[in-house]
N, C-alpha and C positions, 0 to 999 in steps of 0.2 A: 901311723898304722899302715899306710901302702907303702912305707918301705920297707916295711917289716923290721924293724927296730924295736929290739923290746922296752928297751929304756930314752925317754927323749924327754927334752926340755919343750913345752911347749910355753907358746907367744903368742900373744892377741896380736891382730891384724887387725885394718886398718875400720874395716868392718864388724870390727869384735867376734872374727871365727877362730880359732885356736887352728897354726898352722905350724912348722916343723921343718926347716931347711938344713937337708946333709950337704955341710963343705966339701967333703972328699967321699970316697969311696967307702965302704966299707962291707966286710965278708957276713953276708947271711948264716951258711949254716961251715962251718970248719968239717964235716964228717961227708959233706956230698958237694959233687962239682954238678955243674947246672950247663942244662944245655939250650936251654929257651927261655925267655920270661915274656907276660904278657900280661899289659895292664889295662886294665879298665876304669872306669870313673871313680869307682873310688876303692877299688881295692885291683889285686897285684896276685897271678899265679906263674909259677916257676915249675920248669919240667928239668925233672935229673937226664943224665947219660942212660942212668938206667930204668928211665922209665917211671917215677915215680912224680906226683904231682904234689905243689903244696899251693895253699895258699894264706890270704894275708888280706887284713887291711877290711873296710868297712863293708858290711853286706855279702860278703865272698860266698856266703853259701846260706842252704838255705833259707830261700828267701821270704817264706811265710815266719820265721821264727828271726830275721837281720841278725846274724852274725858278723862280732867283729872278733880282733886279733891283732894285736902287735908284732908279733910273729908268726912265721910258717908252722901251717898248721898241714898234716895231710890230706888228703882228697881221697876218699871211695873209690874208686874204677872198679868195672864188674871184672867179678874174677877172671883172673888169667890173660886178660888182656893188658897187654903194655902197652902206651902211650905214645904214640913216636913226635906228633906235636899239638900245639895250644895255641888258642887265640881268643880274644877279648873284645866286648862290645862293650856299651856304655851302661848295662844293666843284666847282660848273658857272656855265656862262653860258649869255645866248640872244641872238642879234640878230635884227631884221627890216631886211630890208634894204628899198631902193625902191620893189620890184615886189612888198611884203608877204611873202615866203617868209621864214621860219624857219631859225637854225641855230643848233645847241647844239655845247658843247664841255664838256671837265672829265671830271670821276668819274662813271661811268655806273650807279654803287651807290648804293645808301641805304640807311640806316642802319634804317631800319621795314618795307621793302617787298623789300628784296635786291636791286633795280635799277628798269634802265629808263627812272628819270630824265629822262633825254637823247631820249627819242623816236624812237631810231633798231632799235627791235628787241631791244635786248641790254645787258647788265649791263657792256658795256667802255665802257673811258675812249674818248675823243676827243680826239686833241692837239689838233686845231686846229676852227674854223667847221666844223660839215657839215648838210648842206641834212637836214631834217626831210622824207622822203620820204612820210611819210605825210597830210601837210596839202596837200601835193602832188595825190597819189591822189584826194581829195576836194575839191579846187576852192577848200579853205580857204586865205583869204588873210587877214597882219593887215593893220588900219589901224589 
């Protein structure tokens, strides 16, 4: 699943988890070239050249409802906004899109702090991108 491989032989481990090891390399999607990927605990998103996000692999989204995927699947982003990069926690994500704004998604709890994580005010999940309204409020933009 986080390698996004739609077809795989899966293996019992030593522990009886079902795991999955690629030899060599192999091409995700033949129709887009990739210009980030970013993984997380158990699943895997990859940003195109042109902006588009996919993801993959266990929990990737929505996380009241755990989605999985074998393969790249796409990602929401609020309209009109392009992507420019992605990164990956152990249970969240964060993109900055063009215009530098911020948006988190995932588990909005931690495991040391009780939440917040996500930047959005409150200890809930996020299924999908949502704008960081407080880097907003103060003019902070990334580059």
């Amino acid at each position: 699943g986080q390698l996004g491989h739609k077809n795989f032989e899966s293996k019992t481990g030593i522990l009886g988890d079902n795991y999955y090891t690629q030899e060599e390399p192999r091409k995700l999607m033949k129709s887009k070239r990739f210009a980030q990927v970013a993984v997380g605990g158990t699943f895997t998103y990859a940003l195109t050249h042109d902006g588009d996000l996919f993801g993959w692999g266990k929990d990737f989204l929505k996380y009241g409802d755990k989605v999985q995927s074998n393969e790249p699947v796409p990602i929401e982003i609020p309209e009109g906004k392009k992507i420019v990069s992605v990164s990956a926690g152990l249970k969240h994500c964060a993109a900055i899109d063009v215009d530098g704004q911020v948006y988190t998604w995932g588990e909005g709890g931690s495991w040391y702090s009780g939440g917040g994580q996500l930047g959005h005010g409150s200890r809930s999940a996020e299924p999908f991108p949502k704008l960081v309204q407080s880097f907003r409020q103060y003019g902070a933009l990334a580059r």
